[in-house]
C-alpha angles and dihedrals in degrees: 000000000000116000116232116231116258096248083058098041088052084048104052092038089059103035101101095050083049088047093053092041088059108042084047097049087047106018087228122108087189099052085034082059100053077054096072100039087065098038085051085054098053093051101051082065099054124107094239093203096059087054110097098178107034093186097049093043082055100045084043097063095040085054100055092037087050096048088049093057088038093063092043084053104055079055088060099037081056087071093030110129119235121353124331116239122168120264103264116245116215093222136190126245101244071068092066092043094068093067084199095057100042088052091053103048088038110127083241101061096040090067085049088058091051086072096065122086107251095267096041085056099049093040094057085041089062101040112033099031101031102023096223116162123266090241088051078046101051086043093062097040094041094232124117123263093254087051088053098046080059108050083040092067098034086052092038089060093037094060092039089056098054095021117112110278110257124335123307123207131217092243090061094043081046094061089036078053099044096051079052086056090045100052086046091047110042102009088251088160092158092053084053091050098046094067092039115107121232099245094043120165130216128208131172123165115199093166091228083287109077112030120257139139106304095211135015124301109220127201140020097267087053095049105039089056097053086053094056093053087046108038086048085054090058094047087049089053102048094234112128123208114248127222107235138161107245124170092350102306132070118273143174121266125195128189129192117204090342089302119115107247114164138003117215113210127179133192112205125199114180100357089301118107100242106180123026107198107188108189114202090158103125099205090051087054094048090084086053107043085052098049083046097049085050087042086065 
């Protein structure tokens, strides 16, 4: 059996934590892909016995790679039709099982790190979801270690502000999820309002090329509402939403003609589903519907 080359053996012995660093840091797998794909470049490159700290040399390049796409996204996010939502990630359930990392790679708290500037997002990445020190940190940012403490803590109150409040387990997004089976399956609207909050929000991101509300639904009436007209459709239809794990707590699948058309996330605060994201854009489904089709 042929040996692989160091470089490639270091590579592929850290790409998962480098994977995760990326799609966190821009809520993509494709574009966390391409990531890869130029942080994998640039290391084949490098002289491995002038490295000191393999792992940090590695999580250093995918930063700045991943900050340099970050900030050509929000460009694009800028022209982007309809409201944003990440691209799902079909995860394993090892995933679900580290609390911490479910919760950061949630659907939920990725919106909340939309609302940090690029540096302020990789920085918290770094620190409060992979514990790396402020100097690793400053080192990847190119800032100094001061400067980091300090976007650290300005980043740190910003997310706690805007983050779900307390944990939430799977068990708890799995009953939200089955009351949403039930209403589609049976037209148990009621059942579905019932574990709405009142300030519920709404989210669907079509991308301008599948059809989906072009800006947030707000309330439980309104909601509610919506769901009616579309859960009926889907009865109607025959297509019956699928339980999957998808960014480290269960969701909601549908396919149309065994093709994958839309993901269903929540976010749940006190036992009551506050936020519904409902994601038809194809080419943020591609990723999935790859990592589905190996999974087989």
């Amino acid at each position: 059996m042929e040996r692989t080359d160091p470089a490639t053996e270091t590579f592929l012995a850290h790409r998962n934590l480098l994977f995760t660093v990326a799609y966190e840091m821009l809520g993509s797998a494709a574009d966390a892909e391409d990531v890869l794909q130029e942080t994998w470049l640039r290391w084949a490159g490098v002289d491995l016995g002038a490295v000191r700290d393999q792992r940090a040399y590695l999580v250093r390049i995918t930063t700045r790679q991943a900050l340099s796409r970050l900030r050509t996204l929000g460009r694009r996010k800028e022209s982007y039709v309809g409201p944003w939502l990440p691209a799902p990630l079909l995860t394993a359930p090892d995933v679900a099982e580290d609390v911490e990392l479910a919760d950061s790679v949630s659907m939920a708290m990725l919106l909340v790190l939309e609302t940090l500037t690029p540096t302020e997002r990789a920085v918290f990445v770094l620190r409060e979801v992979f514990d790396l020190g402020y100097e690793e940190i400053a080192e990847a940012v190119d800032k100094s270690p001061a400067a980091v403490r300090q976007i650290a803590h300005r980043a740190r109150s910003h997310v706690a502000a805007r983050r779900p409040r307390g944990a939430v387990t799977p068990t708890e997004t799995r009953n939200a999820l089955n009351a949403f089976q039930r209403a589609a399956e049976t037209g148990d609207i009621q059942g579905l309002l019932d574990i709405l909050a009142p300030d519920v929000v709404f989210l669907g991101d079509g991308g301008g090329i599948k059809q989906a509300v072009p800006r947030p639904i707000v309330g439980a009436d309104k909601v509610g509402r919506l769901l009616a007209v579309g859960l009926s459709k889907l009865s109607a239809m025959g297509s019956p939403l699928r339980p999957a794990q998808v960014n480290g707590y269960p969701a909601l699948v549908l396919r149309v003609d065994g093709a994958l058309d839309t993901v269903v996330a929540l976010r749940i605060d006190d036992g009551l589903i506050t936020g519904l994201y409902a994601v038809r854009n194809p080419e943020k489904l591609s990723h999935m519907e790859r990592e589905t089709a190996l999974r087989r």
